[in-house]
C-alpha positions as CSV (number, residue, x, y, z in Angstrom):
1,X,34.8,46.9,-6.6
2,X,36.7,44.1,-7.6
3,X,37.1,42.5,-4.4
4,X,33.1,42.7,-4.3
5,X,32.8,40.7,-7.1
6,X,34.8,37.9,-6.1
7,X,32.9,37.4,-2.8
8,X,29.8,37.5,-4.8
9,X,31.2,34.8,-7.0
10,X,32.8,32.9,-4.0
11,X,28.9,33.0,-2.6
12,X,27.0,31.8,-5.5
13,X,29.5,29.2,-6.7
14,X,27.9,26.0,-6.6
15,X,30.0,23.2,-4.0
16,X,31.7,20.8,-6.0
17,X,30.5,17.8,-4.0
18,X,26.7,19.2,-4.8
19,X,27.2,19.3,-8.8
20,X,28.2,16.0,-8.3
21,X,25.2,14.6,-6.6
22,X,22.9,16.5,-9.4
23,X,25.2,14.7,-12.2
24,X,25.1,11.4,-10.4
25,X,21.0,11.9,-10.2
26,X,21.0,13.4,-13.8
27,X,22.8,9.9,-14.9
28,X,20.1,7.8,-13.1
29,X,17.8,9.6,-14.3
30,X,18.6,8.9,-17.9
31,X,19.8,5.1,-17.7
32,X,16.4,3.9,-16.2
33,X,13.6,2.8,-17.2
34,X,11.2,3.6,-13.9
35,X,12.0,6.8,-12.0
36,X,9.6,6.6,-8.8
37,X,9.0,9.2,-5.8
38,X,7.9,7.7,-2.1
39,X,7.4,9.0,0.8
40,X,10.0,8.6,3.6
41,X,8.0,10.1,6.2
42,X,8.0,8.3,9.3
43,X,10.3,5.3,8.2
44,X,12.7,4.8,10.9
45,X,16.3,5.0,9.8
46,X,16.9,1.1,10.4
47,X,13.8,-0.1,8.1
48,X,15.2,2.3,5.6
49,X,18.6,0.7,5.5
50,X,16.8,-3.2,5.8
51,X,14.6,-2.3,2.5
52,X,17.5,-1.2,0.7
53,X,19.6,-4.1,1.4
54,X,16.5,-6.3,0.2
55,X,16.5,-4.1,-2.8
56,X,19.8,-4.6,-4.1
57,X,20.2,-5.0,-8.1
58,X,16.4,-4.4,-8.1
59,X,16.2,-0.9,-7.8
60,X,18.7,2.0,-6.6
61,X,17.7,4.6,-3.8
62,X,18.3,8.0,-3.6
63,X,17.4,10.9,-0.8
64,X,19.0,14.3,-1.6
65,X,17.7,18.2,-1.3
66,X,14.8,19.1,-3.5
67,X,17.0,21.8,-4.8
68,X,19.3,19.0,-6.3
69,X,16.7,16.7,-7.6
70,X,15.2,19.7,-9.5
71,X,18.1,20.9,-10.9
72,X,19.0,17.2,-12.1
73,X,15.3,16.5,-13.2
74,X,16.0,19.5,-15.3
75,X,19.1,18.6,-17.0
76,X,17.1,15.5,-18.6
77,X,15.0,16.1,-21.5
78,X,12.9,13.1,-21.4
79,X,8.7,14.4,-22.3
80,X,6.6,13.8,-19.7
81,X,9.5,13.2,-17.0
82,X,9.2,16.5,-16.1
83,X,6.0,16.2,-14.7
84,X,6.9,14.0,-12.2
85,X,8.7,17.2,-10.6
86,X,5.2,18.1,-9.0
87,X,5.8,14.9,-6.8
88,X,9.3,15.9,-5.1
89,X,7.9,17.3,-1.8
90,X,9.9,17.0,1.7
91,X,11.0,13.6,2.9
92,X,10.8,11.8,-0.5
93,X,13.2,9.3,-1.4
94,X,13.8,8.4,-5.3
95,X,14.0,4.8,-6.7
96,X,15.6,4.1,-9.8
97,X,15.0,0.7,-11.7
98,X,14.5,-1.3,-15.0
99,X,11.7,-2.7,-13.3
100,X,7.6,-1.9,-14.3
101,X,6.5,0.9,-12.1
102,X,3.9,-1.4,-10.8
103,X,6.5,-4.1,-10.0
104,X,8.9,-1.9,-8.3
105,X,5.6,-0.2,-6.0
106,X,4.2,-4.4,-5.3
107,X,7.7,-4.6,-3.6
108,X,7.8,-2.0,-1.7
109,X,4.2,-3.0,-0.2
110,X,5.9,-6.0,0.3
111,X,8.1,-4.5,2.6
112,X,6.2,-2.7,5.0
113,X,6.3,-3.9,8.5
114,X,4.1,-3.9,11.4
115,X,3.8,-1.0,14.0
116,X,2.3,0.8,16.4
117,X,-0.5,3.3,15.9
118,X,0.1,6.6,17.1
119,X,-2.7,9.0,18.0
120,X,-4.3,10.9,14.7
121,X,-3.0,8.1,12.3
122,X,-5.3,6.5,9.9
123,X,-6.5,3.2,10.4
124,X,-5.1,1.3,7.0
125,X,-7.9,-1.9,7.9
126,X,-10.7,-2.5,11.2
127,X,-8.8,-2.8,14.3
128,X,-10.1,-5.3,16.4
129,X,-9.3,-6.8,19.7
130,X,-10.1,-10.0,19.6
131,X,-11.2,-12.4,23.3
132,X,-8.3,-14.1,25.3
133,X,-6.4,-14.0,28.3
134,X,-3.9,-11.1,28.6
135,X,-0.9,-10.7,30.9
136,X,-2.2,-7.3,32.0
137,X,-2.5,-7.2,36.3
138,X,-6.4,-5.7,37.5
139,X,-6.7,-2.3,38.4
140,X,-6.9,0.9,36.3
141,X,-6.2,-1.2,33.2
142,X,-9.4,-2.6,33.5
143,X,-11.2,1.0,33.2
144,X,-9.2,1.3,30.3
145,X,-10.0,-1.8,28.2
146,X,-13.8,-1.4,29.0
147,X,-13.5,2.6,27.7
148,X,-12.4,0.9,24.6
149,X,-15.8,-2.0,24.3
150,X,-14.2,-4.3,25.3
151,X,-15.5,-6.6,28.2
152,X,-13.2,-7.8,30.7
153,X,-13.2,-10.2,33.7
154,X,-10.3,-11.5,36.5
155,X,-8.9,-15.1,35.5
156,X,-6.0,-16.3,37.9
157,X,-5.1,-13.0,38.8
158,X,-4.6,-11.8,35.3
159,X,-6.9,-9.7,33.1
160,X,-8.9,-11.7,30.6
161,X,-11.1,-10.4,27.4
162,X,-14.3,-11.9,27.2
163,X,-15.6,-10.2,24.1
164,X,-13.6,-8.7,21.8
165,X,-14.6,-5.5,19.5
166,X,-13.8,-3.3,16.6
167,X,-12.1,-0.4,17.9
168,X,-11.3,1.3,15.1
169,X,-12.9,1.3,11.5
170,X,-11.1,1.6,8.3
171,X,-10.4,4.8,7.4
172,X,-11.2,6.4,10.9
173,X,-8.4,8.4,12.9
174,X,-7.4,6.5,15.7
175,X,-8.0,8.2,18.9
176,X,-5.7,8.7,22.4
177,X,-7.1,6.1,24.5
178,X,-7.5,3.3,21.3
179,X,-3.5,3.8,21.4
180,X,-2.7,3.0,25.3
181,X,-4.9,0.1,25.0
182,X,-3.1,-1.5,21.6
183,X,0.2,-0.3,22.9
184,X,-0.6,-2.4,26.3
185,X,-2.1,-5.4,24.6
186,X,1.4,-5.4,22.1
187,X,-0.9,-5.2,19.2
188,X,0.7,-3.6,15.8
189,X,-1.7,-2.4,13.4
190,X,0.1,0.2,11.2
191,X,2.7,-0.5,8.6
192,X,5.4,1.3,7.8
193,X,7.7,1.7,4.6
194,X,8.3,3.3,1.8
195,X,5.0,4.3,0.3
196,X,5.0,4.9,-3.4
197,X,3.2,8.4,-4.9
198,X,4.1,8.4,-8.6
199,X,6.6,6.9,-11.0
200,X,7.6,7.8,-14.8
201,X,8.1,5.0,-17.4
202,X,10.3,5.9,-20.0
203,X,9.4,3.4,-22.0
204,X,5.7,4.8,-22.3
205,X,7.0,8.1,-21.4
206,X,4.0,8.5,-18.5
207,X,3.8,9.3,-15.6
208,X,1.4,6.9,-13.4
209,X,0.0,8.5,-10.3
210,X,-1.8,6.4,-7.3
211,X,0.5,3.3,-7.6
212,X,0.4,2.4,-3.9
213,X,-1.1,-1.0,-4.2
214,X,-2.8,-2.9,-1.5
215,X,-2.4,-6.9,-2.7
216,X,-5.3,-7.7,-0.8
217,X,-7.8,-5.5,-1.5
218,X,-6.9,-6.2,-5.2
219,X,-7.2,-9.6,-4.7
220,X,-10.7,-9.0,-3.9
221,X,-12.0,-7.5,-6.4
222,X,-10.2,-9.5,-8.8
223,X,-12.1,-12.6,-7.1
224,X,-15.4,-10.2,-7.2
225,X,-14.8,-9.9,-10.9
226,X,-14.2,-13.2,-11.7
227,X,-17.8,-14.0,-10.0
228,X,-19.5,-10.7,-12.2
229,X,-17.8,-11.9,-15.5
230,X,-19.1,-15.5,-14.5
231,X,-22.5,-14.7,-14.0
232,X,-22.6,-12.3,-17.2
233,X,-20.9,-14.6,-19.8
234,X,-23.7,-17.4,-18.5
235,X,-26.4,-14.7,-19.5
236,X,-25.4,-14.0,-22.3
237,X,-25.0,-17.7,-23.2
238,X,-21.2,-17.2,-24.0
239,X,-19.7,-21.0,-24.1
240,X,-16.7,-21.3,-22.4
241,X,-15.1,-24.6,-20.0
242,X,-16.2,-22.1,-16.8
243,X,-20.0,-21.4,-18.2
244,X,-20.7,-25.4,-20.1
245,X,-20.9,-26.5,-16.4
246,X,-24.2,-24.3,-15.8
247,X,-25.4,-24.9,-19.2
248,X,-24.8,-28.6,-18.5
249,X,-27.0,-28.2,-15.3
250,X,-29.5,-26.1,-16.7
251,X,-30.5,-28.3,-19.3
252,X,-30.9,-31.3,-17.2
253,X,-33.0,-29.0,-15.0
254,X,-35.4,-28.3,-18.0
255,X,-35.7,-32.2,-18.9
256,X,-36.8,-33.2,-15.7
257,X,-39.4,-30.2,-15.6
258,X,-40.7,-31.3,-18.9
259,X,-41.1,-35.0,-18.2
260,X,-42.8,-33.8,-14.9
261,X,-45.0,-32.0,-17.2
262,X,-45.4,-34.6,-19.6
263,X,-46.5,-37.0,-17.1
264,X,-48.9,-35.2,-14.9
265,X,-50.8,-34.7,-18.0
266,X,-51.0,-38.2,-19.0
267,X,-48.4,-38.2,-21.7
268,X,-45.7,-40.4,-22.9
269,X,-41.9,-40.1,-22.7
């Protein structure tokens, strides 16, 4: 009986080199003020090691079992941390920081480089292929640029594009023969890194969801904003340096339409 037990105790006692890693993540954990969860999934091991490097005194990465992270997520009693626990799936690595959440997730969009679309994956922008000469030899290739819209001709024994096209839209999967093509032409429409899925903030101890941010697109409808709040504080006859320009004109455009009036019936100025 005895000699039972102690295999049963030999089996379920926990490696030392594992409670380490959950203390080490526990400590993290605690001493930062942005805890946030990104997917690793296909991040090649070299671009992994590159953001890190760029990352140093910045932020700290982690990868280690979801067992582990649980466990240490669990020794921390921090309010609405635990919540974040719904975000550790598979191939997640952990960044820990003093950084804003939002600050630590514009750098890691910063850091995502070009490549190559495989078939199925999701077209972040349009793809387009746009006209020029290519170093492509004729024969089957041609078939293969044309199943794609693309219109081709011969130029000194070299395939040229003629007219160019979309080949894939935003948001659309991108299909088998879209992926030859690129992959051919050398062109690299994907990006790859680490992309953010939720971060806590122990200073407003929240959880922020959706942080992924695209610099362009918000960019865009900042500009789009600006035009909206432009237009609406001139409406509303709000005065500011931005709106007295339009005022400015506006008035001027009513004198002239008065003295117009003024003097097609006869008046004086």
């Amino acid at each position: 009986m005895a000699k039972a037990e102690t295999k049963t105790n030999e089996k379920n006692k926990v490696p030392e080199y594992k409670k380490k890693v959950v203390e080490d993540l526990a400590n993290d954990i605690r001493n930062s003020q942005t805890i946030l969860v990104a997917s690793t999934k296909n991040l090649p091991g070299s671009q992994f090691h590159e953001i890190k490097k760029k990352l140093r005194g910045k932020a700290i990465i982690k990868v280690a079992k979801k067992s582990l992270v649980l466990r240490a997520f669990g020794m921390v009693e921090k309010g609405a941390l635990q919540h974040l626990k719904e975000k550790i799936v598979a191939d997640v690595a952990l960044f820990f920081s003093n950084l804003d959440a939002f600050e630590l997730s514009s750098l890691l969009s910063d850091n995502l480089s070009p490549a190559k679309a495989k078939m199925g994956d999701i077209a972040p922008e349009d793809i387009s292929i746009e006209p020029g000469p290519t170093n492509m030899i004729p024969g089957p290739a041609i078939s293969e640029l044309s199943s794609v819209g693309l219109k081709v001709a011969v130029e000194n024994g070299k395939i040229a594009i003629k007219q160019g096209a979309t080949v894939v839209k935003k948001g659309e999967r991108v299909p088998e023969k879209v992926v030859g093509v690129l992959a051919k032409l050398n062109i690299l429409p994907m990006r790859v890194g680490f992309e953010p899925i939720a971060a806590y903030d122990s200073k407003s101890d929240m959880v922020y969801s959706n942080i992924k941010i695209d610099k362009k697109e918000a960019l865009e409808k900042l500009r789009e904003s600006i035009g909206k709040a432009l237009g609406f504080a001139v409406n509303m006859k709000y005065s500011t340096k931005e709106t007295i320009v339009f005022f400015i004109a506006k008035a001027g455009a009513e004198e002239k339409a008065i003295l117009n009036l003024v003097n097609k019936h006869g008046g004086t100025q």
